[in-house]
C-alpha positions as CSV (number, residue, x, y, z in Angstrom):
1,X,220.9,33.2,206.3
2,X,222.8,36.3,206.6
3,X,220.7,37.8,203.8
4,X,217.3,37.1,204.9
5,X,218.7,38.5,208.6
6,X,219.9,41.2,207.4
7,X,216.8,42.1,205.4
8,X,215.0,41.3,208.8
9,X,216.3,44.4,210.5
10,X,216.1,46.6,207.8
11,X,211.9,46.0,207.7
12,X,212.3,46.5,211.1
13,X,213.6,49.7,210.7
14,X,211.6,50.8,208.3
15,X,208.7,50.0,209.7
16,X,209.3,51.3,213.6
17,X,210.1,55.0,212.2
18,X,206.8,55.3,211.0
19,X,205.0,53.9,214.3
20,X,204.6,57.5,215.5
21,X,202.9,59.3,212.7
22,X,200.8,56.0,211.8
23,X,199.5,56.2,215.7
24,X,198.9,59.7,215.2
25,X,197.3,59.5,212.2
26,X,194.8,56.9,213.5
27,X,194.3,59.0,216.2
28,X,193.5,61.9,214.0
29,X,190.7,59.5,212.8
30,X,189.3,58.3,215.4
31,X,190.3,54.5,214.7
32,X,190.3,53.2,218.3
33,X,189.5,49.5,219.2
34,X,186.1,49.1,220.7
35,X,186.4,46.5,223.7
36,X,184.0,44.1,224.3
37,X,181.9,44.6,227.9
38,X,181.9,41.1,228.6
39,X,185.5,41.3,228.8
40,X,187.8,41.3,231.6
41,X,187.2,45.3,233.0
42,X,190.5,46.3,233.4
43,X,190.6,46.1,229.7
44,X,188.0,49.0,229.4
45,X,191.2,51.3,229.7
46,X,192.2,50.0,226.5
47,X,189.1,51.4,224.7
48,X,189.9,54.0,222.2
49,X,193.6,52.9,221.4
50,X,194.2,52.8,217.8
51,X,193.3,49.8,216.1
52,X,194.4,48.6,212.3
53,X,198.1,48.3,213.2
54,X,198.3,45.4,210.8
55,X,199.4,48.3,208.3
56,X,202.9,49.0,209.6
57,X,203.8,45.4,209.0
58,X,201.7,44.7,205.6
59,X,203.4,48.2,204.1
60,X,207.2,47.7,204.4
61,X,206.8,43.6,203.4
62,X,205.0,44.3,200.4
63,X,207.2,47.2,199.3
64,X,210.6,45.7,199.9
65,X,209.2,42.0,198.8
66,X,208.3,43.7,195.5
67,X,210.9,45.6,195.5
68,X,213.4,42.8,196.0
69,X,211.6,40.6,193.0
70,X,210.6,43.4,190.6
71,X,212.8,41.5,188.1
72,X,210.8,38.5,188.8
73,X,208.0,40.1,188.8
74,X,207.8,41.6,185.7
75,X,209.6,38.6,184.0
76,X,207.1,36.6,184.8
77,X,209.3,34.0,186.3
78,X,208.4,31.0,188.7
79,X,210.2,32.8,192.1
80,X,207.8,36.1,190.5
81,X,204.9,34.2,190.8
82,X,205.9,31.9,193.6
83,X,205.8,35.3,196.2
84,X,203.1,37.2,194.4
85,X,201.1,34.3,196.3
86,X,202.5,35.2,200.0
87,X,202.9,38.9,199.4
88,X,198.8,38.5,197.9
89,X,197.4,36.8,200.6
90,X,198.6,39.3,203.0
91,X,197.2,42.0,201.1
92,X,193.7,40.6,200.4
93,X,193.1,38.9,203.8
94,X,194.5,42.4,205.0
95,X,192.4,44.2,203.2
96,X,189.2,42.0,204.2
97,X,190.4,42.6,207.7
98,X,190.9,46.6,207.4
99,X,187.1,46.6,205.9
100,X,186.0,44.5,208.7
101,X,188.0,47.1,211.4
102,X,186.7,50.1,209.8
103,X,182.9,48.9,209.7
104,X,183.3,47.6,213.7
105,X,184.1,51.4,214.4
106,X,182.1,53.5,212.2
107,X,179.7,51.5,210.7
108,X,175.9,50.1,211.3
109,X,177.2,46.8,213.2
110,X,180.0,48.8,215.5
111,X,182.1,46.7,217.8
112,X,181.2,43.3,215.9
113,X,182.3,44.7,212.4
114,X,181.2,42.8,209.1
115,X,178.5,40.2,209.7
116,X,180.3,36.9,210.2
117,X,178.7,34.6,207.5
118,X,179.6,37.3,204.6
119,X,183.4,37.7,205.9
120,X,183.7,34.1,206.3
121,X,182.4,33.4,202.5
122,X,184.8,36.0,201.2
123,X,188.1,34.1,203.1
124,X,187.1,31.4,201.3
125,X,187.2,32.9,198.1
126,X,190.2,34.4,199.0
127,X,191.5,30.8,200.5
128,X,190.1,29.1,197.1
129,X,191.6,31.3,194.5
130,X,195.3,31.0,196.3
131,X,194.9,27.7,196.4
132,X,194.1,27.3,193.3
133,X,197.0,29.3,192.0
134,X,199.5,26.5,194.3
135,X,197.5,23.6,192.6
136,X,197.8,24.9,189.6
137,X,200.4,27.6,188.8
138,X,203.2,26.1,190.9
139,X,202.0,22.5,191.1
140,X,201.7,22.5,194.9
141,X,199.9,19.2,196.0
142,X,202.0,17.2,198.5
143,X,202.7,16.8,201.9
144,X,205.9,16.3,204.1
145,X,205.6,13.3,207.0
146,X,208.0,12.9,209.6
147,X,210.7,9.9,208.7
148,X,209.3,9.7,205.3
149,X,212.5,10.9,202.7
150,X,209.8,11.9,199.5
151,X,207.0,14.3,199.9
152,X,203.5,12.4,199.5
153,X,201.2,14.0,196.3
154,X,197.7,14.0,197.5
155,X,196.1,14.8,194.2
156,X,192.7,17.1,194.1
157,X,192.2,16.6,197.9
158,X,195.4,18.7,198.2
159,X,192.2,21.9,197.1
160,X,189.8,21.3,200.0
161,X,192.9,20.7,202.3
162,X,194.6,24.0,201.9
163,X,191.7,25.7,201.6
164,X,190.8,24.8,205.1
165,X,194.3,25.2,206.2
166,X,194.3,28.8,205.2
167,X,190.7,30.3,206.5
168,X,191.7,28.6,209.8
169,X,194.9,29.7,210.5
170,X,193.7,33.0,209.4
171,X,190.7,33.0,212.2
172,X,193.0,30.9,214.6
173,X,195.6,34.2,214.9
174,X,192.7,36.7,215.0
175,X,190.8,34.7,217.9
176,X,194.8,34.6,219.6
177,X,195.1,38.9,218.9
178,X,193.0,39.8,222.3
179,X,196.1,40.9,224.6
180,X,198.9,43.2,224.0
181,X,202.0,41.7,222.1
182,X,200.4,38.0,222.0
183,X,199.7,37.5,218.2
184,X,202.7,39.7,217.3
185,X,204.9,37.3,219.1
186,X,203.3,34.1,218.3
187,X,203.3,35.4,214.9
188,X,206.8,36.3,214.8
189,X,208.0,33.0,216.2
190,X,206.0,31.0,213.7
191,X,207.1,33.1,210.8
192,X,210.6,32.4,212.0
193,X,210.0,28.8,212.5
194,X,209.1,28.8,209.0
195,X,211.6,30.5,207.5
196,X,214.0,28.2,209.2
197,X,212.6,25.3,207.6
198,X,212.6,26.8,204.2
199,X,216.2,27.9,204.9
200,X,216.6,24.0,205.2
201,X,215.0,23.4,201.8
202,X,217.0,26.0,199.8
203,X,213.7,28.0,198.8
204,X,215.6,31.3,199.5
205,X,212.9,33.8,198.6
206,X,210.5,32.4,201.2
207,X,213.4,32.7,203.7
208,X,213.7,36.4,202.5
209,X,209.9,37.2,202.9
210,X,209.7,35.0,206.3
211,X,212.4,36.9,208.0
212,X,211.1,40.3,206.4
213,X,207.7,39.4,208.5
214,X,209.4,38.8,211.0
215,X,211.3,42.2,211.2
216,X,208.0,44.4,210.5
217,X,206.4,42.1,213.6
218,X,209.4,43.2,215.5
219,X,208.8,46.7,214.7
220,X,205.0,46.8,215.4
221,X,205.9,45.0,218.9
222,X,207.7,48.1,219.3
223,X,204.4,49.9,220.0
224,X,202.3,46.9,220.7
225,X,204.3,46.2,224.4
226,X,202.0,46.7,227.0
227,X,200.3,49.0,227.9
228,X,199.9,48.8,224.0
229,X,199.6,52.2,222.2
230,X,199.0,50.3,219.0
231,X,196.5,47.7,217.9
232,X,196.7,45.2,215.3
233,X,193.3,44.4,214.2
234,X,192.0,42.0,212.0
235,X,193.9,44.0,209.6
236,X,196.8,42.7,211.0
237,X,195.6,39.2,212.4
238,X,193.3,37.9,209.7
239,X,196.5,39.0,206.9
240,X,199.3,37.1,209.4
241,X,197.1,33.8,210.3
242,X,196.5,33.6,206.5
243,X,199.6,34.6,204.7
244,X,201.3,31.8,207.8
245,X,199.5,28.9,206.5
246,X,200.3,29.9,202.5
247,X,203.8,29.8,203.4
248,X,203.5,26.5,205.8
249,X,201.3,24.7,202.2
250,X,204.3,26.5,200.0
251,X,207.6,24.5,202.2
252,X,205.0,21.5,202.3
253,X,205.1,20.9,205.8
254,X,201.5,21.9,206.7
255,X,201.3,19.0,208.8
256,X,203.3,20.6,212.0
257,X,201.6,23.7,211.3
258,X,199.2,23.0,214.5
259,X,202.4,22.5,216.6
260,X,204.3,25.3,215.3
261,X,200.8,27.5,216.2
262,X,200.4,25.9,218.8
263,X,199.0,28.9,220.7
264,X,196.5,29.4,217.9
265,X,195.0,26.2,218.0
266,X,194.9,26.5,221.7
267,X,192.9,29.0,221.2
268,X,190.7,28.4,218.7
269,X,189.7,25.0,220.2
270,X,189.2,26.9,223.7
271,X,186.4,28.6,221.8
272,X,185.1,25.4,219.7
273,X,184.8,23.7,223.1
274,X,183.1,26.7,225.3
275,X,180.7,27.4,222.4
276,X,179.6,23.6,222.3
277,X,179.7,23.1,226.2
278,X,177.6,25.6,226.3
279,X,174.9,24.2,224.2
280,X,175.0,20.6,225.4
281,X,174.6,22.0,228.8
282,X,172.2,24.5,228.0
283,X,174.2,27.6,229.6
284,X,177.5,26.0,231.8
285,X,180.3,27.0,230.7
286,X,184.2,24.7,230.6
287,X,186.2,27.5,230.4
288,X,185.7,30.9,232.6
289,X,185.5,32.7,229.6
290,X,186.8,32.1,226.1
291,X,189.4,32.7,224.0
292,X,192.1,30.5,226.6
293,X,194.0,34.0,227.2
294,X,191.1,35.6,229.0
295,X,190.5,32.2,231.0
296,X,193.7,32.5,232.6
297,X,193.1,36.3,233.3
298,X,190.5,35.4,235.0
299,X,192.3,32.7,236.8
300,X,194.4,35.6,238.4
301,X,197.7,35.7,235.6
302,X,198.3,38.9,234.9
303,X,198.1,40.0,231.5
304,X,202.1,40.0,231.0
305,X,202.2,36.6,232.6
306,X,199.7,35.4,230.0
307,X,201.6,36.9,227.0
308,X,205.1,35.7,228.2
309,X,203.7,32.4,229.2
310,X,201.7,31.6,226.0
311,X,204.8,32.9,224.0
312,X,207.3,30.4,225.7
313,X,205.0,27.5,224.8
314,X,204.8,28.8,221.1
315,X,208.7,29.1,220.9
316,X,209.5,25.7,222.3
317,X,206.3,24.1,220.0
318,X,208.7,25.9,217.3
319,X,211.7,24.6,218.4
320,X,209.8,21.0,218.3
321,X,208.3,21.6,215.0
322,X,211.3,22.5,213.4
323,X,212.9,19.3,214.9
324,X,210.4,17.3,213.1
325,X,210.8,19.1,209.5
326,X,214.0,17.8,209.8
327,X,213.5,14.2,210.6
């Protein structure tokens, strides 16, 4: 491990010296989050703080991930074009999610960004195309159970499966990005989780790109802290939640992802279950307001409580999940 730790604080480092002029810079352009009015209103201060901080992690992972397996890269090897598929996914989904940042500020639909139904279809292109490449390209198709010794192969359904897994870990994190520093420690925990458990399984290059996520999440925390002077986006979010399920389907135990996010599915079902409370009850609402994190604002927890709260459940629903990729 001392490798992949190492490598750890050196994204960090490289990542936090370039907070400043990347804050500036967004300044400059006048990329600042637009905040939603039916949002709690003490976070109307936090209109106008730079959004799209999901570039100051995505930058140093991809250069020193490729720089790390240029070898591999350009020899085509399996370990080449096992982390092309990470490194990929977190810059397409990022990508998506920088389009869909930039059209929520400047474009026709500001504040809501790209229509839903069209950035939907293209994360699961994106999801199907990855997938395909684990299918296929590195004969990814089983599943680790608790207590069972051999991996189970689930043949084609493996496709739909990971699909699924991907596009909704990928809008759990961005639904769980809505206060400062609670995706970026979520995140950071389950990347860590992760890279624990592929530590365990000897698959040393996803330890190396885990714990290089890791540091860059460290660094953008840095500025994220509240009050936050940095936003991640969904250039940030949608890039994370995506590129976290690749590497849960890529160590094969995709099963305790939901336990290892657990904050993420918290929150995501918070919304499934306001949205369809609503309707049955033809305008009631289960939840003060949806995602969970603004329920318990609204309860009284301060923001800080919230964070620090929600990120003590996702570490010891890490500790837990590790515990079972070891059984």
């Amino acid at each position: 491990m001392a490798w992949p730790l190492t490598l750890g604080a050196i994204s960090f480092f490289l990542a936090v010296i370039w907070g400043a002029p990347l804050i500036r810079l967004l300044k400059t352009q006048s990329l600042g989050k637009q905040i939603r009015i039916e949002e709690p209103t003490k976070h109307q201060v936090k209109t106008g703080t730079p959004t799209m901080g999901g570039i100051m992690v995505i930058v140093p992972v991809v250069i020193i991930t490729a720089a790390l397996n240029l070898a591999n890269l350009m020899g085509n090897t399996l370990i080449g074009r096992s982390v092309l598929v990470p490194m990929g996914t977190l810059l397409l989904f990022g990508t998506l999610g920088a389009l869909d940042d930039l059209a929520g500020i400047r474009g026709r639909r500001q504040g809501t960004g790209i229509l839903g139904r069209y950035k939907f279809l293209w994360e699961v292109a994106f999801a199907l195309g990855f997938t395909l490449v684990l299918y296929s390209g590195l004969e990814l198709r089983s599943v680790a159970i608790p207590h069972i010794p051999e991996k189970i192969d689930i043949g084609i359904w493996y496709i739909p499966i990971a699909a699924f897994i991907i596009v909704a870990t990928s809008n759990a994190v961005n639904l769980t990005d809505g206060l400062d520093s609670l995706a970026g420690w979520t995140s950071a925990i389950a990347f860590a989780c992760y890279g624990v458990i592929a530590f365990l399984q000897g698959q040393s290059y996803l330890v190396v790109f885990c714990f290089t996520v890791v540091g860059a999440l460290l660094a953008f925390l840095w500025y994220n802290a509240h009050p936050a002077q940095l936003f991640m986006g969904d250039t940030g979010s949608l890039a994370l939640g995506a590129t976290l399920a690749v590497v849960a389907l890529m160590t094969g135990q995709w099963l305790i992802l939901p336990l290892i996010g657990l904050v993420f599915v918290a929150e995501t079902l918070s919304v499934i279950i306001q949205v369809a409370y609503f309707k049955l009850t033809k305008g009631k609402r289960f939840f003060k307001m949806a995602p969970l994190h603004l329920h318990f604002e609204l309860l009284g927890w301060s923001e800080t409580q919230v964070v620090q709260r929600f990120w003590l459940a996702g570490l010891l629903a890490g500790m837990l999940g590790i515990a079972l990729a070891l059984l």
